[in-house]
C-alpha positions in Angstrom: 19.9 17.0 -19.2 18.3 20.3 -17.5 15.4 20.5 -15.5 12.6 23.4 -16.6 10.6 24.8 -13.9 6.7 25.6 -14.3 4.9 27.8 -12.6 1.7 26.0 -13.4 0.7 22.4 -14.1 -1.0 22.2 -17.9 -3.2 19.7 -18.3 -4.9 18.9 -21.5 -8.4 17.5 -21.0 -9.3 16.8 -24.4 -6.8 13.7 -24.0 -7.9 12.3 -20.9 -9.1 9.0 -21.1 -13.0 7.9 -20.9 -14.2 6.8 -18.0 -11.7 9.3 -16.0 -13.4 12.3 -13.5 -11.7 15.3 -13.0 -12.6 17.7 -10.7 -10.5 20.9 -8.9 -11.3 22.7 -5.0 -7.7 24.5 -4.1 -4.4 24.9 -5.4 -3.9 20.7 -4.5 -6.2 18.1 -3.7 -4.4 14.8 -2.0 -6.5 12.0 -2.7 -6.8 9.5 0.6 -9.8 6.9 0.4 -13.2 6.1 -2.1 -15.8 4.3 -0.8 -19.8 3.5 -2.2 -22.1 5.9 -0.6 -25.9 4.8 -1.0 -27.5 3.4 -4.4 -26.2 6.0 -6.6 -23.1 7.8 -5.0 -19.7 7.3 -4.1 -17.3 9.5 -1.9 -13.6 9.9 -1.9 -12.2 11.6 1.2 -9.7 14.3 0.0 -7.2 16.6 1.5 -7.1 19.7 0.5 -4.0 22.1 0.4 -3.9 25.8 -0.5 -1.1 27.7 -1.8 0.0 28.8 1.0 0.1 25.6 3.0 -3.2 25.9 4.8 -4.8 22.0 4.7 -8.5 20.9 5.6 -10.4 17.5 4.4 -13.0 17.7 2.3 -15.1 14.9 0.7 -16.3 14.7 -3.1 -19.8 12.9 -3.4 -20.5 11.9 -7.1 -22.6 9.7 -9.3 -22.2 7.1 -12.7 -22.8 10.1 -15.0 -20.0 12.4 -13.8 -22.4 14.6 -12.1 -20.6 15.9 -8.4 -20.2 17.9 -5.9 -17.7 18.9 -3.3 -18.6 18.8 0.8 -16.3 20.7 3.4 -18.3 19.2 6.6 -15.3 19.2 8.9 -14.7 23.3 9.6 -16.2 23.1 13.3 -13.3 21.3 14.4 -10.1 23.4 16.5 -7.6 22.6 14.8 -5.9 21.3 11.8 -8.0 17.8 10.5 -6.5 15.3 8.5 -8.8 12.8 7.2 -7.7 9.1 6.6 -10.0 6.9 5.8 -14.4 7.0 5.0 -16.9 3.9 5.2 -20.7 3.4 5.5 -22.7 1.5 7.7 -26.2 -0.1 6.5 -28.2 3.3 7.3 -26.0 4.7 4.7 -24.4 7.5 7.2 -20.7 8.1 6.2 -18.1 7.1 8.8 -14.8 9.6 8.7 -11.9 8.3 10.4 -9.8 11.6 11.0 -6.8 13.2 13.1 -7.2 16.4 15.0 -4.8 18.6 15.7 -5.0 20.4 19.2 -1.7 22.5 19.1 1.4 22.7 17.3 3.6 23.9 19.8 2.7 20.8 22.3 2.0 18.3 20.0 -1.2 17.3 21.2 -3.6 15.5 18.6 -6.6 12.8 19.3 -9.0 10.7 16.8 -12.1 12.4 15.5 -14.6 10.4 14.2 -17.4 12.0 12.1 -20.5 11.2 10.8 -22.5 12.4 8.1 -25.9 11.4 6.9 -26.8 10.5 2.6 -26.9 14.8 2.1 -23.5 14.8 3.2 -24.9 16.6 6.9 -23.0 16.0 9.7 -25.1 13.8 12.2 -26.2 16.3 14.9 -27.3 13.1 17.0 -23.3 13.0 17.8 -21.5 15.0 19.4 -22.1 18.8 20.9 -23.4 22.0 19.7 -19.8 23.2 19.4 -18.6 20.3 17.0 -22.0 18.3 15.7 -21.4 15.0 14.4 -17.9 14.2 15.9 -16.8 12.0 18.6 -13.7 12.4 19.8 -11.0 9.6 21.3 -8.0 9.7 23.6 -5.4 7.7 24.7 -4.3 9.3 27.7 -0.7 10.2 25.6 -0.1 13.7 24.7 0.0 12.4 20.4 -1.9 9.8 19.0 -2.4 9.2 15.1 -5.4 7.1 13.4 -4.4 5.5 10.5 -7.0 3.3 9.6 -10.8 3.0 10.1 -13.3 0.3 9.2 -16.3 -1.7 9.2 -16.1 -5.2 11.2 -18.4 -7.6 13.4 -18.3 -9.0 16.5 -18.1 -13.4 17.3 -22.4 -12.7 17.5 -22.4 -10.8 13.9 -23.3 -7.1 15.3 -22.1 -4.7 13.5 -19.0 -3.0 14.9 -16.1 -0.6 13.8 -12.0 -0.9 14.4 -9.7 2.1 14.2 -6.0 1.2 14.2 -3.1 3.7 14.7 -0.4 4.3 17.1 0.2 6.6 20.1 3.5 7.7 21.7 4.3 6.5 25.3 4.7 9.8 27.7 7.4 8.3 29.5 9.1 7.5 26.4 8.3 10.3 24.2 10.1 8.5 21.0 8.2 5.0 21.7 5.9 4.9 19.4 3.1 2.1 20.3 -0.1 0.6 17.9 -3.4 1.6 19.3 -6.9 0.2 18.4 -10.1 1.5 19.1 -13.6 -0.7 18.9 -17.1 1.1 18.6 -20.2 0.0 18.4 -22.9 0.7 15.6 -23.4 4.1 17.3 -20.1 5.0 18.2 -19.8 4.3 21.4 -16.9 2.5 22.8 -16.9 -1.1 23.7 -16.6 -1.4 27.1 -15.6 -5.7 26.3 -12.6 -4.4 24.5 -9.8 -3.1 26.7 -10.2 -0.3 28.6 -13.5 1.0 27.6 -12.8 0.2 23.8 -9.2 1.2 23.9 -6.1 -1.3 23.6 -2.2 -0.2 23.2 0.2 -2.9 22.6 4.0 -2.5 23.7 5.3 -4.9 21.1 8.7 -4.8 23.4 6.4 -7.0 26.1 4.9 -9.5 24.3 1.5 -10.4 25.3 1.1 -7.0 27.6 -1.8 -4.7 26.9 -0.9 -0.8 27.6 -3.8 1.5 28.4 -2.0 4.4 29.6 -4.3 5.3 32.3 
């Protein structure tokens, strides 16, 4: 049995099923996360890769009847972005758990978290002029990677959000350790959680809690 290689990838749409939406923005899309957004939307967070191996996120906003559109809110950002995970909070603003990439040759990366409003705008509320509607978090290690973001509540029932990942200990550069990150309903860090919001686990020392400095 022989393998035939195609330069191009033939799809024929008159077969696809009802009830499936199809839609195309590069040479690849990578599909990461869907959530509700608002009465009528829903978004799925999308990574998008060219031909030539040049990747940025991208979100597609669409409706019941098919209708859609695609958002690239994220280009402000140095660096490569990698988005992981999208939820909404009751004002309907769209929460975007991400990675950044500072530099290839060091390594260097830290959590971006963006908002956008119901238009699919960033939220210039947040951030700077530079990069509007991004916050931005570190661990005090040189490489730390989100891998998932969320809605939750505190023990009194205010809103709240968790981001989970892992960071690797400087001292150890191959020690990789979990990381969590609390916010409040604004994005600002809880300063109840760990060291002002952060927490990193060494799961070699039960029980001990790792900030890092």
């Amino acid at each position: 049995m022989g393998l035939i290689a195609q330069a191009e990838w033939q799809q024929d749409l008159d077969l696809t099923l009802t009830g499936w939406l199809v839609s195309d923005a590069g040479w690849w899309e990578e599909l990461e996360d869907i959530c509700v957004w608002g009465e009528e939307w829903a978004a799925a967070a999308v990574q998008v890769y060219s031909e030539n191996g040049i990747n940025s996120p991208a979100l597609y906003k669409w409706n019941e009847y098919g209708s859609g559109e695609w958002l690239f809110p994220f280009n402000s950002a140095t660096g490569q972005v990698q988005i992981r995970q999208i939820s909404v909070d009751g004002d309907q603003r769209l929460w975007c758990g991400t990675n950044i990439e500072n530099s290839v040759n060091d390594l260097t990366s830290t959590w971006g978290i963006w908002i956008l409003n119901l238009s699919g705008d960033v939220d210039s509320s947040i951030g700077d002029e530079e990069t509007p509607g991004l916050m931005q978090f570190n661990f005090g290690s040189s490489f730390q990677e989100l891998h998932g973001f969320s809605a939750a509540a505190l023990p009194d029932s205010q809103p709240c959000w968790m981001a989970t990942g892992m960071v690797l200990n400087p001292c150890c550069f191959h020690k990789e350790m979990p990381a969590l990150l609390m916010l409040d309903s604004n994005g600002n860090p809880l300063s109840t959680f760990g060291d002002s919001g952060r927490v990193i686990v060494d799961v070699s020392l039960p029980g001990i809690a790792d900030t890092l400095g």
